[in-house]
C-alpha positions in Angstrom: -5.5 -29.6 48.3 -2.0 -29.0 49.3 -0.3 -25.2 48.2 2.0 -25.6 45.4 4.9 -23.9 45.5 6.8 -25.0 42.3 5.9 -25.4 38.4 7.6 -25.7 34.9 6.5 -25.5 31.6 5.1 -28.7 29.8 3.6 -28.2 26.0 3.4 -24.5 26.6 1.5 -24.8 30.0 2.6 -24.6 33.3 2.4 -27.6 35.4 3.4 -27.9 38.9 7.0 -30.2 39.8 5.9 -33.5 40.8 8.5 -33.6 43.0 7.7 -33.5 47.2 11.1 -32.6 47.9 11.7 -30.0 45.4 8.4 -28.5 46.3 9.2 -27.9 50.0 13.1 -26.4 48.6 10.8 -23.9 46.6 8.6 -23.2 49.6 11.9 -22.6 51.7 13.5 -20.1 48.8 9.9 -18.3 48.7 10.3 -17.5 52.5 13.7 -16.2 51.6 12.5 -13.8 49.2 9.7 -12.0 51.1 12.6 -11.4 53.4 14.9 -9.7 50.8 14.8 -6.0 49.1 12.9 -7.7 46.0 10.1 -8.4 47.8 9.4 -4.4 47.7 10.4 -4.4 44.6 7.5 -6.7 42.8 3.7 -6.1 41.5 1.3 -5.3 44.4 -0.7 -8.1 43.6 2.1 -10.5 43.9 3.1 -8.7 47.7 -0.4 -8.9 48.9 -1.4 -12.8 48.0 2.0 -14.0 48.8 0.8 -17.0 50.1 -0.2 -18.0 46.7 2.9 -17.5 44.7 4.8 -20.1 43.5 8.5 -20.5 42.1 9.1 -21.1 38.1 11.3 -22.3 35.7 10.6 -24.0 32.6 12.7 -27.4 32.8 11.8 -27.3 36.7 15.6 -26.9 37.6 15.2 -25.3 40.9 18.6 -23.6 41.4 17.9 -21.3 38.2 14.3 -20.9 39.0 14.0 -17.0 38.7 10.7 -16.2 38.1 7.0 -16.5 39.8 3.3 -17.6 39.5 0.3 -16.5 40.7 -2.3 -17.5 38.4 -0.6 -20.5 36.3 -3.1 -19.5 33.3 -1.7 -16.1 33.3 2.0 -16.6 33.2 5.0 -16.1 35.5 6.6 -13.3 36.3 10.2 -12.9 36.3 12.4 -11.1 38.5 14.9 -9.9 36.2 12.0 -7.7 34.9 13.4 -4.1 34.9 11.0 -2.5 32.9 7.1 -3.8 34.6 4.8 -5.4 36.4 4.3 -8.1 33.7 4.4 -11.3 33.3 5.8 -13.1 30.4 2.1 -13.6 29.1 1.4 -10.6 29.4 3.9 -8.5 27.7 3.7 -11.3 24.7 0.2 -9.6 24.2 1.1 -6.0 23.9 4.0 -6.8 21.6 2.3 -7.6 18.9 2.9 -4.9 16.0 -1.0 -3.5 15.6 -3.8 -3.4 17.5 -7.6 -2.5 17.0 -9.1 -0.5 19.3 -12.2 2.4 19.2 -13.1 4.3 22.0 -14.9 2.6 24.6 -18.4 3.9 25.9 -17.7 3.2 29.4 -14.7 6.1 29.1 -16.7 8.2 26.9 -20.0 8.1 30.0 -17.1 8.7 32.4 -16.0 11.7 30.5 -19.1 12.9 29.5 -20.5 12.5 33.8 -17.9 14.4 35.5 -17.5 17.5 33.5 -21.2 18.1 32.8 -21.3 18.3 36.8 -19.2 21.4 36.2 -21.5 22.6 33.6 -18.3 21.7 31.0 -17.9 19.1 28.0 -15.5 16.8 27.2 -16.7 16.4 23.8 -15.2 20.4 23.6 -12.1 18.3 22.7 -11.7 17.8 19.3 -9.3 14.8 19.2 -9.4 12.9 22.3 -8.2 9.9 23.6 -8.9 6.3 25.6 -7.7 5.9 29.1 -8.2 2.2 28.9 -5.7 2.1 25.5 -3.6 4.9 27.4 -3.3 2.4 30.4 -2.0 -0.9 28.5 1.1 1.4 27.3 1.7 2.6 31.1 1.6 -0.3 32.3 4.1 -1.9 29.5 6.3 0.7 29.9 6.3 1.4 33.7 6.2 -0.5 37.4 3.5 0.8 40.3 4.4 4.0 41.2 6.7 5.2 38.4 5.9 8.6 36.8 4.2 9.1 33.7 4.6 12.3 31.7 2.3 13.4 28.7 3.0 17.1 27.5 -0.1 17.2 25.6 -2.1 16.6 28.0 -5.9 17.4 26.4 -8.2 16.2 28.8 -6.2 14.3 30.9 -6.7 10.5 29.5 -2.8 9.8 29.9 -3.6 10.9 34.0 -6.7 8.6 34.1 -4.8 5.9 32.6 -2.4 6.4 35.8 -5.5 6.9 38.5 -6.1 3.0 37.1 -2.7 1.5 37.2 -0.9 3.3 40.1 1.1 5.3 38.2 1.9 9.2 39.2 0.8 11.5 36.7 2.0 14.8 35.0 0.3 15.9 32.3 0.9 20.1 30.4 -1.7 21.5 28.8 -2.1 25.3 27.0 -6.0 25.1 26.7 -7.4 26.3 30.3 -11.0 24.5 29.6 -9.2 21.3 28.7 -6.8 22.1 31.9 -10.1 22.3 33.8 -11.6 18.9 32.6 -8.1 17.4 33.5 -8.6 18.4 37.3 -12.4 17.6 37.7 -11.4 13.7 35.8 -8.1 13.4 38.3 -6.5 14.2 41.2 -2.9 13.5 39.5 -0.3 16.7 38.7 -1.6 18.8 35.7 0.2 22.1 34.6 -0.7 24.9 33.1 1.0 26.0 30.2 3.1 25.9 27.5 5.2 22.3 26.8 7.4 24.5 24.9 8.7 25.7 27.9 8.9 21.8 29.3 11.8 21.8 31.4 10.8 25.7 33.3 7.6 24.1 34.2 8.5 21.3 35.7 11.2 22.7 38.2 8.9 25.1 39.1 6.6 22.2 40.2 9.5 20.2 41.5 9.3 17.2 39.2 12.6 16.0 38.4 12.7 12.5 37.1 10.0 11.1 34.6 10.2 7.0 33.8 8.2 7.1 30.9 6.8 9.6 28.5 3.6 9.0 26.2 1.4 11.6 24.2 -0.1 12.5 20.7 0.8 16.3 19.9 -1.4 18.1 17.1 -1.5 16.7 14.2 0.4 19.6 12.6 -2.3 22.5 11.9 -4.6 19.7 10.7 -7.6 20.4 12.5 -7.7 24.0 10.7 -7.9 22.2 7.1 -10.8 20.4 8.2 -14.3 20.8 5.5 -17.1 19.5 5.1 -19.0 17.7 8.0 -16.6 17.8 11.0 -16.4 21.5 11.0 -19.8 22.0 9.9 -21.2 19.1 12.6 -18.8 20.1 15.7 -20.0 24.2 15.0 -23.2 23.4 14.9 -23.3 22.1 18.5 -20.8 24.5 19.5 -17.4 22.6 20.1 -14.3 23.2 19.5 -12.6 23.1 15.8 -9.1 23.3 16.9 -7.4 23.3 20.3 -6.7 27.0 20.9 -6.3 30.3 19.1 -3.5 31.0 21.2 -0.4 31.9 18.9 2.4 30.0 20.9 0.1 26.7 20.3 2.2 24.4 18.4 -1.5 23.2 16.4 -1.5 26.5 14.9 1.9 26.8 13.2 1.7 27.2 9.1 5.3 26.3 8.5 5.3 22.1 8.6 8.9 22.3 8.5 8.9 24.7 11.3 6.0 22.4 13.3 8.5 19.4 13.2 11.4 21.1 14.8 9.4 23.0 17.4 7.5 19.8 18.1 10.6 17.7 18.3 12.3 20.2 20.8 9.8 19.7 23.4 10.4 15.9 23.2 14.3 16.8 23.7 13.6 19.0 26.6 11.6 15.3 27.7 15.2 13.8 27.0 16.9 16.0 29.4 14.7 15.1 32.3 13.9 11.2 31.6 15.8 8.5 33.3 18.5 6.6 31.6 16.6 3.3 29.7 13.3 5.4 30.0 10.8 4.7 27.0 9.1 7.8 24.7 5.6 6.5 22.4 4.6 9.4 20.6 1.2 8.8 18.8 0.9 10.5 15.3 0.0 9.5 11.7 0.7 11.2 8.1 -1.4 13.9 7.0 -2.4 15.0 3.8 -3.3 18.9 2.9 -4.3 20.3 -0.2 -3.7 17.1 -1.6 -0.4 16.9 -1.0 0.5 14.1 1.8 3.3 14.5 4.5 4.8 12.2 6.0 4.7 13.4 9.5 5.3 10.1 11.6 8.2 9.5 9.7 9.7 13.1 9.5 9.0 13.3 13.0 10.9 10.0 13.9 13.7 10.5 12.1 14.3 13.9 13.8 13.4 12.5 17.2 15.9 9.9 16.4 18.7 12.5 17.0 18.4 12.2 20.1 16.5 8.7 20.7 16.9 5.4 20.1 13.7 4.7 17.8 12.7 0.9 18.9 10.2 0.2 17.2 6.5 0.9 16.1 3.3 0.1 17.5 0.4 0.5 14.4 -2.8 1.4 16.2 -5.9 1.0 14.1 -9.7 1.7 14.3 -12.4 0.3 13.2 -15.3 2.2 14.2 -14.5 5.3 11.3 -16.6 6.1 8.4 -15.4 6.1 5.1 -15.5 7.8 1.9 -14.9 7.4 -1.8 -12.0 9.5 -2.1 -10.1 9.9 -5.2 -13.5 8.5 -7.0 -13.2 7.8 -10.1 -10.2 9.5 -11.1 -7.3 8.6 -8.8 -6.0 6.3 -5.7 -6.1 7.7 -2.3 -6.9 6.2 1.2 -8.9 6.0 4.0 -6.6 6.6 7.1 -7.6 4.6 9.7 -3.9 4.2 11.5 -2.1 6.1 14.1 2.0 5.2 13.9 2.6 4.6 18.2 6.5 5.3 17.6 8.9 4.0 20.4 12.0 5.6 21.6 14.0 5.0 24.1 16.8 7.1 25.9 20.0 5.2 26.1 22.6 7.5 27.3 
């Protein structure tokens, strides 16, 4: 079967040019490209099966043919992508305004594996997230070898997400166990410390320019509210309640007035080291306490937002959570099953 080395879209699919001398044009402009500076430029996978890609556009107009295919099923891949390795398939999947996603037992064994080695638990971690869902927003939001920063850093997920994607990792983190678990899961930069002082750490580890920024800080002092089973359950077996005792850990601040401003200060110290066009997703949901409900992914948003362009939100939901009959008989109140993934973006 001879290489093809032109398609076009027909009813949504792509279809290769039926055209011999068109195809042998595209095969010429492909030789032309692995000798210019975009070749360096493109996804890895593209560089090393280069004898499979093939040019693109969707009327099959050569001269304006600005994109490529590898795997026809999977979409091309334009060049005028500044912001990943995606093609446009790809990025038409993670746009979509909510997803569903639980943890995975395959990360939770890999968690679970390498700190028990050290005679540690990852489980110590009372909030913890996915490095598969952490590496679907890296790879969105950033090309091979761009670096990722996430300034609560927990057990390092955000830093696994970039062992898996190629990404260079920085993560911060206050707790020294969790600090710990970070270095036994990854070999990527993690800090010890304080993300208030963001911007003193980082030049004192030489890190200079981050691409793209993604975390989930405290959820206010939320864990130290928690009743009934999860603090009962998680002290039975020993594991953490909340993620330090330490003072100067933003988790542990009464004041929610005060958490919002302190919280959003470390996010503008992010600002002050991010390139320009560089993305924020900051992973948070509204709380209630005492009965009273606060609106913290929309306080914090709005305050961000002085600084930020807010894009747009991302609504994660799970599945996989029990629920209760809250409110029961007497009055409406919900089952919070939703993280807001809020977008920002640094434009000046």
């Amino acid at each position: 079967m001879n290489k093809i080395h032109f398609y076009k879209s027909e009813k949504r699919q792509l279809v290769p040019v039926d055209d011999h001398n068109l195809d042998e044009a595209a095969k010429i402009k492909l030789i032309e490209i692995k000798k210019s500076p975009i070749f360096s430029t493109l996804p890895e996978k593209f560089k090393s099966n280069w004898g499979e890609v093939a040019l693109y556009n969707p009327s099959g107009d050569l001269s304006k043919a600005d994109a490529l295919v590898l795997d026809p099923l999977n979409g091309a891949y334009s060049l005028s992508n500044k912001i990943n390795h995606l093609t446009g398939k790809e990025w038409t999947k993670f746009i979509k305004s909510w997803f569903v996603f639980d943890a995975l037992l395959s990360d939770i064994k890999e968690e679970k594996e390498i700190t028990h080695l050290a005679g540690l638990n990852s489980a110590d971690h009372p909030a913890t997230y996915s490095p598969t869902m952490m590496s679907e927003f890296i790879k969105f939001f950033t090309k091979e070898g761009d670096t990722v920063l996430d300034p609560f850093n927990g057990i390092g997920s955000t830093l696994v997400g970039c062992d898996r994607t190629g990404r260079l990792g920085v993560g911060i983190e206050l707790n020294e166990k969790y600090y710990e678990i970070t270095k036994l899961r990854t070999k990527q930069k993690v800090i010890h410390g304080s993300s208030e002082n963001l911007l003193e750490l980082l030049k004192k580890n030489n890190i200079k320019n981050i691409d793209f920024s993604i975390s989930s800080p405290p959820y206010w002092n939320i864990l130290q509210r928690s009743t009934g089973s999860f603090e009962k359950k998680r002290s039975e077996k020993n594991l953490d309640i909340q993620y330090s005792d330490k003072e100067i850990d933003v988790g542990n601040i009464e004041s929610y007035e005060e958490f919002v401003y302190r919280v959003a200060a470390i996010y503008f110290q992010i600002y002050d080291v991010m390139k320009i066009g560089g993305y924020l997703v900051v992973i948070v949901k509204n709380v209630k306490k005492q009965g009273t409900n606060y609106p913290l992914a929309w306080d914090l948003g709005k305050k961000l937002g002085e600084k930020f362009a807010l894009k747009d939100e991302k609504i994660w939901c799970q599945d996989k959570v029990g629920l209760a009959p809250f409110g029961y008989p007497f009055a409406y109140t919900s089952n919070i099953v939703h993280h807001y993934c809020l977008i920002f973006r640094k434009e000046k």
